[in-house]
C-alpha angles and dihedrals in degrees: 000000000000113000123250100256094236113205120228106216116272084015146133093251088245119150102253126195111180124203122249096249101101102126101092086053087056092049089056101046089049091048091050097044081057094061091030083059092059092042130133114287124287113283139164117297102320095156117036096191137213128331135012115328124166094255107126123230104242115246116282092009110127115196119207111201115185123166152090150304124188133171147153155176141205098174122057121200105245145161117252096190127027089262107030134124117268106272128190105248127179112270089252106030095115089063099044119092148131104249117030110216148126094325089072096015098048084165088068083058095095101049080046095061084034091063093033083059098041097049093025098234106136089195103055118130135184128228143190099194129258125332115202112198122182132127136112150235124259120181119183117197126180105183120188110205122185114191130194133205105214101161128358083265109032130070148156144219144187124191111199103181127192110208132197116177128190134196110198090183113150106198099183115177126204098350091183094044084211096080087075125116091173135035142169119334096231090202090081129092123019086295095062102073091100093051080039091053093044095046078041092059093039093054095041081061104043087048085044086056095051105047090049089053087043085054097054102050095060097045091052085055077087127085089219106051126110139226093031112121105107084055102049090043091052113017095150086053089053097047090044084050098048089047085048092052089053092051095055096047092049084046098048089052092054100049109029106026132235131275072270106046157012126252130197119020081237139036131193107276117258111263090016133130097253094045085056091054091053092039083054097041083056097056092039082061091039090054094044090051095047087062084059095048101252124135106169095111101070117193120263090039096123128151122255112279123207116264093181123063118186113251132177104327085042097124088055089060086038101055090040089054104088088198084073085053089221105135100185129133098201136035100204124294090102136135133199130181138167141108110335128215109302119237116200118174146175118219131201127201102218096170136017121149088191083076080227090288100154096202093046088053093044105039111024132102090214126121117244142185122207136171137179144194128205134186127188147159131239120228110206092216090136116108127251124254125275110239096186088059109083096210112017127169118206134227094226139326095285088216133110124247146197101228125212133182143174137177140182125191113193103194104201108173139347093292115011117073138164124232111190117177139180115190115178126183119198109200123214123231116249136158118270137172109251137173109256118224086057101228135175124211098288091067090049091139098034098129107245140178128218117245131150121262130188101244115209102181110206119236120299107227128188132165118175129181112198120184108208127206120197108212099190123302093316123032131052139166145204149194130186168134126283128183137194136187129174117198115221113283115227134205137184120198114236111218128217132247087276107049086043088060096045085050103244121182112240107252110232130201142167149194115232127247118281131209129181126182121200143169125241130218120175145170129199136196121189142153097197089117088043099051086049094063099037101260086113145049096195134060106205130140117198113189129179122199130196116200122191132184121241109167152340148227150185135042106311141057112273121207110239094232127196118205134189119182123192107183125177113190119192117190122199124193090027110163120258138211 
């Protein structure tokens, strides 16, 4: 049920859900093209753009980033048949439907044959109304990065986030409170003993009229016995009386409840069609023992019907119910923040042919080739998921990693060059709660109990290819293409003392591999080139991305995910003319 984290390029790997509010983002970008467009003449490298590239931080030189990445989504790419293609879906669309039965709810699967069994529709089928189901994502992540030139090859950096998610999921059942076929089993609670005394009399004389059929046909089994005649004319009729009279009283049990207990969380609605149909089912028994001569089952005896269907603040009542055996405590609408999980790396300049000489970089006309290697290491400060909440979204992954990077820049004239970058995260195993059985959103309301599993994440891969452009000193754009691939997550349940002792076999599980494809713009203002030769007094960078899906790939659903990045960076002790 738990998201894809889905990485944002040059960042934490962190899952991101931005608000809607980017117009006045837009606004901005198109705002700052136009003056980019009017902008000094074409020269070196002067912007470098959004996101990693292999160009090495100069000795001495410390880089403050602060900003913001936003992103959402409100579709998910998801299969709609076993093998289709990939399709976007709304967020939600597996949970919407007309009529809310057994196909969300499978607890209710046993009342369902019961009732099929008790009226003898086959095709019977609960249900509890409609369920409307809509809503998105929004994750909110303001990473602060300091980076540090040791050598001119060597650097470091460290990536604090601070995370706040939102699920803006509404889940309303049965708007209307009229769509139901089943409502509240009023048997159950302290309140119930009068539905529990009716359900109580009705089964006493369903099991009296069974054992007094029972008893006659056995009796008849003798030549001499009297009174026998119904039975001896029709003895296939009796016995398929006496198993239908069985069937009732192990029906009624299931769905209604005892003089001890309740049954089924739900019962058909008073007045209703399906209550007819019980109520007809009943006299359809009373009439077939009669024949038999057996009164027992006097009219009027019926089971308790429901007087209370569940309406729009239903799956409130419904996680609080411990008969649904969903313990929530929220169905969606929820919010978390707090410190992400925490990135720190090494880089190494393998090759610059720049010889880390920041003018010539910046203001040459010169081709160049760089590449860079990085190596980090993932903190999971992030905190775990939530499982009584139904749809939570995380903060991270909560898991440490093994980081790799690597990045190539092929300069190929005064103002085009091309950024390529792999980034990898191998994820180290480590013990969760999870909900057992695993779900996605589709078995939202599978009942489900929390144990603790053994997660192994597969392997985080990303591969980017940005085109830059240089306008003048102090504008630049890009364009580009980003990949992700996650590989399957595994888990492995970890059983209690019990189970060990009895020798139980550790139940294992795993969500499929994930790909998404997207498509990068980006805009870029510095005065890097300007503060080298004395134009500026500050060295900054600000940079805005904008991230769109395109596609995806692999076995599982894949959210379609939306991202905006806003980035200023601020250098101190970088070098001057």
């Amino acid at each position: 049920m738990r998201e894809s984290s889905l990485h944002a390029p040059g960042s934490s790997g962190l899952p991101f859900r931005a608000p809607h509010a980017a117009a006045a983002r837009r606004v901005a970008a198109w705002l700052t093209l136009t003056a980019a467009l009017v902008g000094s003449p074409l020269r070196g490298q002067a912007v470098a753009g959004s996101g990693d590239d292999a160009i090495p931080l100069p000795r001495g030189t410390t880089r403050i980033s602060v900003g913001g990445l936003w992103n959402e989504y409100a579709e998910r790419f998801t299969r709609t048949s076993e093998r289709g293609p990939l399709r976007r879906q709304p967020y939600l669309a597996a949970l919407a439907t007309e009529q809310a039965g057994t196909g969300l709810f499978p607890q209710l699967a046993g009342a369902e044959a019961a009732l099929r069994a008790l009226t003898g529709n086959s095709a019977l089928a609960i249900s509890l109304g409609a369920l409307e189901a809509a809503g998105d994502v929004r994750q909110s992540l303001a990473p602060i990065t300091i980076e540090r030139g040791i050598t001119r090859r060597l650097g470091i950096r460290l990536v604090v986030p601070y995370v706040e998610s939102r699920d803006n999921a509404q889940l309303i059942l049965n708007r209307a409170g009229s769509g139901a076929t089943v409502g509240v089993n009023p048997a159950f609670g302290s309140a119930g003993a009068t539905a529990r005394s009716q359900n109580g009399a009705l089964l006493r004389a369903v099991d009296s009229a069974q054992t007094q059929l029972a008893a006659a046909i056995a009796r008849c089994q003798g030549g001499a016995a009297t009174g026998c005649d119904p039975i001896r004319t029709n003895p296939a009729g009796a016995q398929a009386t006496l198993q239908r009279a069985q069937a009732v009283a192990a029906a009624l049990r299931t769905v209604y409840g005892t003089a001890s207990r309740g049954g089924a969380p739900v019962v058909p609605v008073r007045g209703s069609a399906l209550d007819a149909a019980v109520t007809d089912a009943l006299s359809a028994l009373r009439t077939d023992l009669t024949r038999f001569g057996i009164a027992s089952l006097a009219a009027g005896l019926a089971p308790a019907a429901a007087t209370t269907v569940l309406g729009p603040g239903g799956l409130a009542t419904i996680a609080a119910d411990t008969n649904w055996r969903l313990p929530y405590t929220r169905f969606g609408n929820t919010r978390r923040a707090g410190i992400g999980d925490v990135d720190l790396w090494a880089t190494w300049s393998l090759v610059d042919s720049d010889r880390g000489a920041v003018r010539r970089r910046l203001l040459g006309n010169q081709r160049a080739v760089r590449s860079l290697l990085a190596a980090g290491w993932r903190f999971g400060t992030a905190g775990a998921d939530r499982t009584e909440d139904a749809l939570d979204v995380p903060i991270g992954e909560g898991a440490n990693a093994i980081l790799l990077r690597s990045s190539t820049d092929l300069v190929l004239n005064r103002w085009a060059w091309l950024g390529a970058t792999v980034r990898a995260a191998v994820p180290l195993s480590d013990q969760v709660a999870v909900l057992l059985p695993a779900r996605e959103i589709e078995q939202l309301f599978t009942p489900f109990r929390i144990g603790t599993a053994r997660r192994t994440l597969g392997m985080r891969l990303e591969g980017e290819l940005m085109p830059r452009v240089a306008i003048g000193e102090y504008f630049g754009v890009m364009a580009g293409y980003l990949f992700r691939h996650w590989d399957a997550d595994r888990y492995t349940e970890r059983p209690d003392s019990t189970a060990l002792a009895a020798g139980a076999a550790p139940v294992g599980w795993q969500l499929p591999s994930r790909a998404l494809h997207s498509l990068a713009a980006g805009l870029t203002f510095s005065t890097l080139a300007p503060a080298l030769h004395g134009a500026s007094r500050l060295a900054v960078e600000v940079s805005f991305l904008h991230l769109r899906p395109l596609a995806a790939g692999g076995q599982g659903s894949v959210p379609a995910v939306v991202t905006d990045r806003l980035e200023l960076r601020v250098y101190t002790g970088f070098p001057r003319r």
